[in-house]
The first five atom37 places (N, CA, C, CB, O) and aatype in JSON, in Angstrom:
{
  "aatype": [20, 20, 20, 20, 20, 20, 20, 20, 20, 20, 20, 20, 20, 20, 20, 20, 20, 20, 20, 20, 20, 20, 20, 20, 20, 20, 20, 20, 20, 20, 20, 20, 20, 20, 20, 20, 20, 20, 20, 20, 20, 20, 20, 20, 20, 20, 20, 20, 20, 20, 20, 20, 20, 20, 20, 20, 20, 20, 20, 20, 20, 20, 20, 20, 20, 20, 20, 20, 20, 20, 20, 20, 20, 20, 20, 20, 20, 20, 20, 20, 20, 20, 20, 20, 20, 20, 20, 20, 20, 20, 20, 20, 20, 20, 20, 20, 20, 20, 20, 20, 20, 20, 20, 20, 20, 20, 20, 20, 20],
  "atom_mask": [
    [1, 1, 1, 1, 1],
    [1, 1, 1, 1, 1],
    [1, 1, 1, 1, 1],
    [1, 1, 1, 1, 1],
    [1, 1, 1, 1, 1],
    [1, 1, 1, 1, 1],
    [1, 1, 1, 1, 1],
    [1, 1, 1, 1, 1],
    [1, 1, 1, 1, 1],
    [1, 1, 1, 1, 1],
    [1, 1, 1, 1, 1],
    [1, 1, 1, 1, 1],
    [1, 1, 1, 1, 1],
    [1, 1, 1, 1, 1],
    [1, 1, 1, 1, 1],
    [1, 1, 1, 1, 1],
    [1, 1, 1, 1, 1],
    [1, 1, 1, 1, 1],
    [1, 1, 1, 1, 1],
    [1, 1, 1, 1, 1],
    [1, 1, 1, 1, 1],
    [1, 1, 1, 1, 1],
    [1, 1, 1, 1, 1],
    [1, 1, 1, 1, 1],
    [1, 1, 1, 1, 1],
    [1, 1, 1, 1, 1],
    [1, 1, 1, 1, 1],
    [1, 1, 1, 1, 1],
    [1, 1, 1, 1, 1],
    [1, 1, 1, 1, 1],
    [1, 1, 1, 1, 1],
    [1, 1, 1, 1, 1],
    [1, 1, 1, 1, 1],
    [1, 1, 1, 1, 1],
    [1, 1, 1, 1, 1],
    [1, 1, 1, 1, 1],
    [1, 1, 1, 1, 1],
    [1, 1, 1, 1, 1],
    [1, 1, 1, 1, 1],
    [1, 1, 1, 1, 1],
    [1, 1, 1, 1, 1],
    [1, 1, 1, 1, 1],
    [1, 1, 1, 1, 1],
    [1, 1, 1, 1, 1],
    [1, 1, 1, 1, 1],
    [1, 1, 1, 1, 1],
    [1, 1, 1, 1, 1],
    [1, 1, 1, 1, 1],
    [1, 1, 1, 1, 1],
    [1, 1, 1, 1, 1],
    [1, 1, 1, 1, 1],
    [1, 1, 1, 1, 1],
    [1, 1, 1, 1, 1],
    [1, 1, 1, 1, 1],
    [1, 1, 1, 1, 1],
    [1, 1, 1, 1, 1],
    [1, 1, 1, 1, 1],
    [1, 1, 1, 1, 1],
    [1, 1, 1, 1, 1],
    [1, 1, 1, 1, 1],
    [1, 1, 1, 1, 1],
    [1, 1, 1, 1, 1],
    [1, 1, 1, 1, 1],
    [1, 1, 1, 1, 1],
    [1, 1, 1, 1, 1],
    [1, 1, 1, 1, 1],
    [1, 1, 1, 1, 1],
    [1, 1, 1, 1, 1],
    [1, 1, 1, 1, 1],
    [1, 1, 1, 1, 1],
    [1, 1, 1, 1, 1],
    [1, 1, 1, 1, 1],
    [1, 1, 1, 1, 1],
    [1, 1, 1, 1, 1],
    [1, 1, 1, 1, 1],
    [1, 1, 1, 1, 1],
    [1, 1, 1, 1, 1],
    [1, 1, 1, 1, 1],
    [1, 1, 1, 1, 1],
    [1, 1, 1, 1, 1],
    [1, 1, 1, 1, 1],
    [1, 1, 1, 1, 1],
    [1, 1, 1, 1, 1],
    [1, 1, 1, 1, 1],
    [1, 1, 1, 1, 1],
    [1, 1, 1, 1, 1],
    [1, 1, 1, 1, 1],
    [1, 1, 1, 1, 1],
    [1, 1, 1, 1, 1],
    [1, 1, 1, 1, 1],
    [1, 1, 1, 1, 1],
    [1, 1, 1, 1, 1],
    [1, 1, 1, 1, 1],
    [1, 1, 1, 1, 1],
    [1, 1, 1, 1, 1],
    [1, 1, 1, 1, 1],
    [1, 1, 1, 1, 1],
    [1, 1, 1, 1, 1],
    [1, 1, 1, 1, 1],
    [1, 1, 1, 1, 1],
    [1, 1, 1, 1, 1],
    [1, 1, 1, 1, 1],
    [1, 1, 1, 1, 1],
    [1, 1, 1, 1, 1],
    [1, 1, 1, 1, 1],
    [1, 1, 1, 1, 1],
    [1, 1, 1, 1, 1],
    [1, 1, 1, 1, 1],
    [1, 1, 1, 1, 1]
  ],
  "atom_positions": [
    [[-48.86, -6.45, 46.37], [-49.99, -5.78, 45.73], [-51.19, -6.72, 45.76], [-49.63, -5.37, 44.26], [-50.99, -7.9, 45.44]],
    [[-52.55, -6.3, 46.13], [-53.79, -7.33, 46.69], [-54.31, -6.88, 44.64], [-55.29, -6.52, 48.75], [-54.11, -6.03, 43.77]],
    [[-54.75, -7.64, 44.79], [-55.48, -7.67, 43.4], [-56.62, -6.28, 42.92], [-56.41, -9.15, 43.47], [-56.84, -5.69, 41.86]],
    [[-57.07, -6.19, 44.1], [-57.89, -4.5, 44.14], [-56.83, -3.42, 43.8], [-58.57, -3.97, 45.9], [-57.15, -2.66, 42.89]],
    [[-55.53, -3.22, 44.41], [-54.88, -2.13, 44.32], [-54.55, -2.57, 42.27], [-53.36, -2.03, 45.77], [-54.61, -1.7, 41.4]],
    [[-54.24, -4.03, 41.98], [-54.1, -4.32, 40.68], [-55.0, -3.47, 39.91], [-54.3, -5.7, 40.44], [-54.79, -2.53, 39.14]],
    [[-56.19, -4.1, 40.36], [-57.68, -3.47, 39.16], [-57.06, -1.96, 39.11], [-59.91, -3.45, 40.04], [-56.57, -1.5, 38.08]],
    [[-57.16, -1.07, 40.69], [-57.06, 0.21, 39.9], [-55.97, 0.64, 39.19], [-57.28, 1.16, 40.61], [-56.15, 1.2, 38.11]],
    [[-54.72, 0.45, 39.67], [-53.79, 0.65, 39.36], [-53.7, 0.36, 37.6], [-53.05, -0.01, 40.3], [-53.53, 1.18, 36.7]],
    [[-53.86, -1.01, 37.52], [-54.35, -1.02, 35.56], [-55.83, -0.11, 35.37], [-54.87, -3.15, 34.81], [-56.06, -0.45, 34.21]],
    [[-56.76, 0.63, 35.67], [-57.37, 1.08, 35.57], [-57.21, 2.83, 34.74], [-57.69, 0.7, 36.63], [-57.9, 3.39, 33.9]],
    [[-55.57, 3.41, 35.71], [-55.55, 4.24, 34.91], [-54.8, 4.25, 33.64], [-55.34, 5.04, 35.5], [-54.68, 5.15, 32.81]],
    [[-54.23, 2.84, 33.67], [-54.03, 2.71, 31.75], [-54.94, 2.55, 30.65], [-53.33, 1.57, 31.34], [-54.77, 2.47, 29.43]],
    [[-55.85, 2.53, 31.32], [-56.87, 1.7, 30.55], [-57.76, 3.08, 29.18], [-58.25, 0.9, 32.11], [-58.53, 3.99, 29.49]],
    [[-57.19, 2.67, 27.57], [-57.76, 3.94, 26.61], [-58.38, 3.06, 26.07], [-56.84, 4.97, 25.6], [-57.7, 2.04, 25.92]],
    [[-59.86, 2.95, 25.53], [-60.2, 2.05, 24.58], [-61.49, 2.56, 24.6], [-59.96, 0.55, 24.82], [-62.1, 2.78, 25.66]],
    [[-62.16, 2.86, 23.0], [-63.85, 2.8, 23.35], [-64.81, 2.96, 24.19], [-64.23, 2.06, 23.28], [-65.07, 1.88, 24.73]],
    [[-65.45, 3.78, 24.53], [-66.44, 3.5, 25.51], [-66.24, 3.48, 26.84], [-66.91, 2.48, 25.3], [-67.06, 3.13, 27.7]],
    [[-64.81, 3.98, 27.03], [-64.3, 3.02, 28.73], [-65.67, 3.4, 29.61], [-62.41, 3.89, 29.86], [-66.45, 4.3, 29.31]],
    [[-65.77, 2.61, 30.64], [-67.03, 2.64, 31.49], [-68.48, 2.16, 31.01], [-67.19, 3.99, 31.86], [-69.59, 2.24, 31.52]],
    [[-68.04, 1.64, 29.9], [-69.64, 1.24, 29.1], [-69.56, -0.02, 28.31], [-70.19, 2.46, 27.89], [-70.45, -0.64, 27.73]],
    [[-68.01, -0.31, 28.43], [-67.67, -1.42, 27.11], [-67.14, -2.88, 27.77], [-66.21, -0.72, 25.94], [-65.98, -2.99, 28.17]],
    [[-67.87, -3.73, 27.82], [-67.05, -5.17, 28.18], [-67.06, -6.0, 27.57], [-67.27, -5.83, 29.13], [-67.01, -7.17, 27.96]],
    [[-67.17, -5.47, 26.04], [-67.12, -6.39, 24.72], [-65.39, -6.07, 24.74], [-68.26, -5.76, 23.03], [-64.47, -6.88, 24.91]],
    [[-65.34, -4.94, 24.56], [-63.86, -4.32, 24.04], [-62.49, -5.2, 25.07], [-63.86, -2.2, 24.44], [-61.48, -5.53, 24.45]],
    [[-62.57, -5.48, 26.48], [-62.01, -6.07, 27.24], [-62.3, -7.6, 26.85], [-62.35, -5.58, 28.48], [-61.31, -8.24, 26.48]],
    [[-63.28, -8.13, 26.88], [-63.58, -9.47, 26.64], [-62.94, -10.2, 25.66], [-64.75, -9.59, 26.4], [-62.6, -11.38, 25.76]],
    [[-62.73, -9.17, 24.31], [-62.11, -9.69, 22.86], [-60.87, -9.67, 23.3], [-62.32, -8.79, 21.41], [-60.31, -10.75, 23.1]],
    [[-60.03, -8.66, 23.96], [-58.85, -8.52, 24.62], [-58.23, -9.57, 24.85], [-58.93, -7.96, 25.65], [-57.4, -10.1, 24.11]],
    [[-58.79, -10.11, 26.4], [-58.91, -11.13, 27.46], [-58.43, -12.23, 26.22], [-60.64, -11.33, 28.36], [-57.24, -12.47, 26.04]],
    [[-59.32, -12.75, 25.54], [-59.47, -13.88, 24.53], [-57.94, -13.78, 23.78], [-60.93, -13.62, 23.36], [-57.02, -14.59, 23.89]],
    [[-57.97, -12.23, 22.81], [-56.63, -12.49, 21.97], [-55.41, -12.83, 22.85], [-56.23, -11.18, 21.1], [-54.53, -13.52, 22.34]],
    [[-55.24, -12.27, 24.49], [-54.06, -12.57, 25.09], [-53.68, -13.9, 25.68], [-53.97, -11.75, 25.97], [-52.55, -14.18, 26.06]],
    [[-54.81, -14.76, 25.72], [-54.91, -15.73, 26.35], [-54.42, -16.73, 24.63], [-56.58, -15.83, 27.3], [-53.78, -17.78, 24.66]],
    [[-54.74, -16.27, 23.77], [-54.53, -16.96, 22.78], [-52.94, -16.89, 22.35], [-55.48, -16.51, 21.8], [-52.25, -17.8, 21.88]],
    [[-52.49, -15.31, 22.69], [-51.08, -15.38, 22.32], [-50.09, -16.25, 23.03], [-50.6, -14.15, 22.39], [-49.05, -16.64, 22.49]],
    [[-50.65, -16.68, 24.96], [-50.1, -17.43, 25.79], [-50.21, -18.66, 25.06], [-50.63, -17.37, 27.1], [-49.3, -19.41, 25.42]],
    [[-50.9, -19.16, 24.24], [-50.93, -20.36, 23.92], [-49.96, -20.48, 23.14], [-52.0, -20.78, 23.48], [-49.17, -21.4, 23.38]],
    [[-49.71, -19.63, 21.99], [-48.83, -19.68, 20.98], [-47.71, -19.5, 21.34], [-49.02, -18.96, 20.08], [-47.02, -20.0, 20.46]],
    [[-46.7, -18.86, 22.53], [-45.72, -18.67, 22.62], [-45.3, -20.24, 22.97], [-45.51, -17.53, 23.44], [-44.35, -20.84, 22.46]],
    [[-46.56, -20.97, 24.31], [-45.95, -22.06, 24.59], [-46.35, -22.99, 23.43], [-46.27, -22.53, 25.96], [-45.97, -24.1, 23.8]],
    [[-46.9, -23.13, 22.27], [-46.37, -23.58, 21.44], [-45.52, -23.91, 20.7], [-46.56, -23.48, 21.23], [-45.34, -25.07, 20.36]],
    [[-44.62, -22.6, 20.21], [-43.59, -22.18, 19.95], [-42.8, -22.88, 20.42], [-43.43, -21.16, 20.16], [-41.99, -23.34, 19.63]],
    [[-42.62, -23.46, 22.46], [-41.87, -23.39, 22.58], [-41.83, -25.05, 22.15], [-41.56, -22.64, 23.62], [-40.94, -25.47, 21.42]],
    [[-42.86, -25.88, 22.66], [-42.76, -27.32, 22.14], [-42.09, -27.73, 19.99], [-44.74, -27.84, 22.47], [-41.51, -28.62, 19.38]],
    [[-42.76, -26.33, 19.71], [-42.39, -26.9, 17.86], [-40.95, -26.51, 18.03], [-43.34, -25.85, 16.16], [-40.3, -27.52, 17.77]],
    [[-40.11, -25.48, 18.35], [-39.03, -24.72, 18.11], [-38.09, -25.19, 19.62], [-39.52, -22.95, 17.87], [-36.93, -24.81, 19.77]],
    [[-38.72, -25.95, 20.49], [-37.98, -26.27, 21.57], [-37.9, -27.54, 22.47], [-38.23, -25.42, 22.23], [-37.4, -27.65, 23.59]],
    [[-38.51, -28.45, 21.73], [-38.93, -29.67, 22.41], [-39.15, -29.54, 23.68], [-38.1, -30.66, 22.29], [-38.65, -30.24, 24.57]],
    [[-40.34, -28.12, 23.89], [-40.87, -28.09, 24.69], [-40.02, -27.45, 26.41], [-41.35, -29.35, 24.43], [-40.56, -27.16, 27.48]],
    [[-38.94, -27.45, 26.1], [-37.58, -26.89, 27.13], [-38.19, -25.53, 27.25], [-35.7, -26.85, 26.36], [-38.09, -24.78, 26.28]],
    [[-38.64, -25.23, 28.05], [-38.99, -23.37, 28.52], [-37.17, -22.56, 29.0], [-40.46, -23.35, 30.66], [-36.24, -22.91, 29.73]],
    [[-37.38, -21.71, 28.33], [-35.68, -21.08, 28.43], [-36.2, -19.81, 29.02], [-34.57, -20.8, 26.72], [-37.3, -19.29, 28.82]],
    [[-35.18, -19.39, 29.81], [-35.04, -18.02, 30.74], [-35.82, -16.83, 29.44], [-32.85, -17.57, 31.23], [-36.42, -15.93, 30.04]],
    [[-35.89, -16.72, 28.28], [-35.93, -15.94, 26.62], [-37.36, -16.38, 27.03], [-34.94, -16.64, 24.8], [-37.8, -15.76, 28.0]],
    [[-38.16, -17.28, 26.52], [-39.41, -17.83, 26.28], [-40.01, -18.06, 27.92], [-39.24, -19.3, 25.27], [-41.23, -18.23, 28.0]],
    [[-39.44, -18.07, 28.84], [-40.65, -17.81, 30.07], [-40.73, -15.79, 30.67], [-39.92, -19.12, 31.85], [-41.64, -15.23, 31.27]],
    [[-39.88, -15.43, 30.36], [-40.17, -14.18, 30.47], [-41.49, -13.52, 29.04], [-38.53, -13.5, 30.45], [-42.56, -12.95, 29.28]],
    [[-41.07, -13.77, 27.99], [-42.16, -13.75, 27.25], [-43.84, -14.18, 28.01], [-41.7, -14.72, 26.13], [-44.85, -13.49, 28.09]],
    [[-43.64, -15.12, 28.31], [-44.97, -15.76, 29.02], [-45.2, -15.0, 29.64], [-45.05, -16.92, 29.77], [-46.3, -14.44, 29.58]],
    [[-44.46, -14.72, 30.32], [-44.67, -13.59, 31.58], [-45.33, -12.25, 31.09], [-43.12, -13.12, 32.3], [-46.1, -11.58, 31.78]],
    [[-44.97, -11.98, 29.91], [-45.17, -10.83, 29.6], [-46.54, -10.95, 28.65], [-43.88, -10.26, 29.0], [-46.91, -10.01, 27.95]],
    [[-47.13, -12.01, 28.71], [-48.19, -12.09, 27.81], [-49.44, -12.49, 29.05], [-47.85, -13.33, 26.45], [-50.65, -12.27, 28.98]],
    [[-48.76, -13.04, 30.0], [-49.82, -13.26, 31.2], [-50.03, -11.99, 32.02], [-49.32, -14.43, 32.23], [-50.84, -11.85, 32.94]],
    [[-49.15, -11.07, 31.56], [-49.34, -9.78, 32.04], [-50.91, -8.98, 31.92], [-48.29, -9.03, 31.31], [-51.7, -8.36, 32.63]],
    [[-50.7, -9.57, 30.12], [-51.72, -8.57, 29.7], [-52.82, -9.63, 29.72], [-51.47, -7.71, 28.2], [-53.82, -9.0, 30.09]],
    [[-53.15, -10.85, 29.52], [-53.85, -11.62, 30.51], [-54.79, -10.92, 31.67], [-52.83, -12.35, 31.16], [-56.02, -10.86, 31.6]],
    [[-54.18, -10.54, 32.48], [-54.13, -9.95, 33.78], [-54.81, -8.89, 33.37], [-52.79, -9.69, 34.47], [-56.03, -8.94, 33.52]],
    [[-54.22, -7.71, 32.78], [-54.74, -6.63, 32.68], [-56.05, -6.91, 32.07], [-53.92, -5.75, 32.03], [-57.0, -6.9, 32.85]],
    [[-56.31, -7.18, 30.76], [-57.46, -7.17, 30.55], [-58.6, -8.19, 31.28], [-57.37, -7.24, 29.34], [-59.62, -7.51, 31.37]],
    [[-58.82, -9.4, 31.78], [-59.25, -9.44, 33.08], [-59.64, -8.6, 34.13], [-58.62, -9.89, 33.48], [-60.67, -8.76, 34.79]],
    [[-58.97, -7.85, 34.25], [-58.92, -6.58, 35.58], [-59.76, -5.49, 34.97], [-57.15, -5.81, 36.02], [-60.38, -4.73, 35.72]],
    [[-59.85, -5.31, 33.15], [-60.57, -4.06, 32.69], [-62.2, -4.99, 33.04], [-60.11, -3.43, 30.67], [-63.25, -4.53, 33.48]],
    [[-61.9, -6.16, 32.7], [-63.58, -6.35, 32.09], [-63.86, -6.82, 33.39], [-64.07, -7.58, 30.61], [-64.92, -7.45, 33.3]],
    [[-63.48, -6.84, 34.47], [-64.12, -6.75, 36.04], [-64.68, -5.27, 36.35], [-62.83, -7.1, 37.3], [-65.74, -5.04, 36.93]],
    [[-63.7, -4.24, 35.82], [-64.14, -3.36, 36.05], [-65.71, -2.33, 35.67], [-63.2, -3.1, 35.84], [-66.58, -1.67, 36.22]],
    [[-65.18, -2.87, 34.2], [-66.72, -2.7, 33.08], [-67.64, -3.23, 33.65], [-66.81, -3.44, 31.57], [-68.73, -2.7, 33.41]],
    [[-67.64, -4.39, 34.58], [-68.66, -5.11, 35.22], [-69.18, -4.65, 36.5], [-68.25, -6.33, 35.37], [-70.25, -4.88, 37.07]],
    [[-67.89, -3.75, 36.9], [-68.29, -3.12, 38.26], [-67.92, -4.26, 39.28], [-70.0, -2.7, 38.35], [-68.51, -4.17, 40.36]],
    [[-67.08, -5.28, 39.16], [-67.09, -6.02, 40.46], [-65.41, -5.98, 40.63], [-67.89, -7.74, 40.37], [-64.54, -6.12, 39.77]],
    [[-65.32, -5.77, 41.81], [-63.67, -6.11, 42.24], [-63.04, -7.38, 42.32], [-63.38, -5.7, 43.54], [-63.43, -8.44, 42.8]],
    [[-62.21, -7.12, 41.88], [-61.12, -8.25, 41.37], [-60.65, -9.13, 42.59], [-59.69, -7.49, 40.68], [-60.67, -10.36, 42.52]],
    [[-60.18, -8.37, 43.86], [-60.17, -9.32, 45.22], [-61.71, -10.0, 45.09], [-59.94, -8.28, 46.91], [-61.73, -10.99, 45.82]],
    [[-62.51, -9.87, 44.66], [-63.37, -10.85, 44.56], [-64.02, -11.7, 43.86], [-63.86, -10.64, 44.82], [-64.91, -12.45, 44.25]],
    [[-63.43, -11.55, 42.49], [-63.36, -12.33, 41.24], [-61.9, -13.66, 41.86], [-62.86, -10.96, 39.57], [-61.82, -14.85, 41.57]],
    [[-61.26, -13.1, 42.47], [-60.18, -14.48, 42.91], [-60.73, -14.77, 44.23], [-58.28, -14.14, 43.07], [-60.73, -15.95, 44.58]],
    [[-61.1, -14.06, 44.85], [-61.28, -15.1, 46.48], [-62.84, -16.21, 45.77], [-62.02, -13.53, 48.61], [-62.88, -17.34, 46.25]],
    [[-63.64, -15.94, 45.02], [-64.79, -16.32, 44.71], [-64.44, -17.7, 43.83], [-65.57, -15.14, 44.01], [-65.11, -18.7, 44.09]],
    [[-63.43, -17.78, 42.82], [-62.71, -18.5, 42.48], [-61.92, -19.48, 43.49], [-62.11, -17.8, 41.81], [-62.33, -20.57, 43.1]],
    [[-61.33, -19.66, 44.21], [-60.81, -19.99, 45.18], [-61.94, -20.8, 45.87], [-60.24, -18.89, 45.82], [-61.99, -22.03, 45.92]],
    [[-62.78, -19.98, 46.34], [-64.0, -21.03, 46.82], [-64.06, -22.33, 46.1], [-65.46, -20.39, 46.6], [-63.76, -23.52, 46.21]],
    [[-64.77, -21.2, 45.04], [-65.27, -22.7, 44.0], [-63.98, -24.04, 43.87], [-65.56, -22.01, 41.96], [-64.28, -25.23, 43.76]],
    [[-62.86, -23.64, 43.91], [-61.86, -24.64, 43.26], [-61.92, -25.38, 44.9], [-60.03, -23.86, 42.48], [-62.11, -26.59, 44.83]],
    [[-61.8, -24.8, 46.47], [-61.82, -25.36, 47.07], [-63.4, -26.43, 47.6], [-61.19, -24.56, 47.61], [-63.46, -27.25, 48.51]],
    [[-64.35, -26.06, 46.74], [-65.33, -26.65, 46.96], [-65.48, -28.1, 46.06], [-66.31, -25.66, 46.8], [-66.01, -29.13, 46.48]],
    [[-65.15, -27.99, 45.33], [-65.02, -28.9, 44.13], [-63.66, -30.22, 44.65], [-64.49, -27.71, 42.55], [-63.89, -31.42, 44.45]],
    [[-62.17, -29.69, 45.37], [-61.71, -30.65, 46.38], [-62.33, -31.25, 46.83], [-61.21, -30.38, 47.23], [-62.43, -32.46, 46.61]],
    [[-63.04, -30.55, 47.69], [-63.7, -30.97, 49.17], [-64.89, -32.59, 48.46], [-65.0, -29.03, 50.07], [-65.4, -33.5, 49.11]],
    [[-64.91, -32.4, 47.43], [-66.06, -33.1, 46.93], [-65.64, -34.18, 46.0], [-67.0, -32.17, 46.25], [-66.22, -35.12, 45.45]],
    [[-64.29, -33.67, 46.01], [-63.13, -34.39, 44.33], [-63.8, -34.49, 43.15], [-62.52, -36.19, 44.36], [-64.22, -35.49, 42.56]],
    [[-63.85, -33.01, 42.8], [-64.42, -33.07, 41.35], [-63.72, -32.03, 41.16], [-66.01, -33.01, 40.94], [-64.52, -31.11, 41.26]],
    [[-61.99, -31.32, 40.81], [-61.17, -30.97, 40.26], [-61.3, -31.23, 38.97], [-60.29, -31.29, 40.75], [-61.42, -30.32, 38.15]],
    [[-61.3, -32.41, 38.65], [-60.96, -32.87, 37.2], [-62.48, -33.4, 36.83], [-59.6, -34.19, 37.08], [-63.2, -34.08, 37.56]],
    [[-62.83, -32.84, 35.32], [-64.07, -33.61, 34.65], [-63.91, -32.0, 33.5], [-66.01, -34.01, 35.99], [-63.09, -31.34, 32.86]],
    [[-65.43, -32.08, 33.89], [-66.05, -30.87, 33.17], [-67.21, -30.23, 33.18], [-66.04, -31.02, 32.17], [-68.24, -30.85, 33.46]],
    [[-67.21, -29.24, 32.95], [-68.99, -28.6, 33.31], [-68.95, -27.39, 34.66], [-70.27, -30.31, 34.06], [-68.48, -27.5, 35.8]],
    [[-69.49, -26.49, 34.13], [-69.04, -25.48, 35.4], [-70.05, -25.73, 36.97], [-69.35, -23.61, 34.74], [-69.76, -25.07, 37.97]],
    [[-71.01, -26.57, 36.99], [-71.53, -26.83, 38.08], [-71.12, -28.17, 38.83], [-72.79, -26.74, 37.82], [-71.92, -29.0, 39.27]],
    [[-69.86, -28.24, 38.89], [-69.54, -30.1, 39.09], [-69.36, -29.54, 40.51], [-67.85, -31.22, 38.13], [-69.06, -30.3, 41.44]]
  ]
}
């Protein structure tokens, strides 16, 4: 599956407010799921010295899911395709190699 067939394909799940007008509603999304990924692998370091178990990486999985999905709504709200929200990404990370500035900070390095 190319990441375009992704966008639409989560596209016709997509019920929330405004659909076609709203990329606040996806954005807050995006944020709470990315926050729950944090907490599971938290979880797993307080409750697991950090050992990821077959139980707690499927979880991940299932929280990077929706990760994913909402990502894919608020590309859409934006009107830009998702094969090009990652190949565009990709650049940048390979441009930033090419130059060895991977690691620091600041989005123009």
């Amino acid at each position: 599956m190319t990441f375009s067939e992704y966008q639409e394909a989560a596209r016709t799940t997509a019920v929330y407010p405004n659909l076609g007008k709203n990329f606040i509603y996806p954005t807050l999304g995006l944020a709470g799921e990315a926050g729950e990924v944090a907490n599971k692998v938290k979880k797993i370091i307080r409750e697991n010295d950090g050992v990821v178990t077959p139980e707690s990486r499927d979880m991940i999985i299932k929280e990077l899911g929706d990760v994913l999905w909402y990502a894919a709504q608020l590309a859409t709200e934006l009107q830009v395709d998702f094969e090009d929200v990652a190949a565009k990404n990709i650049e940048k990370l390979r441009s930033r190699q090419q130059r060895n500035q991977l690691q620091g900070s600041g989005d123009e390095r």
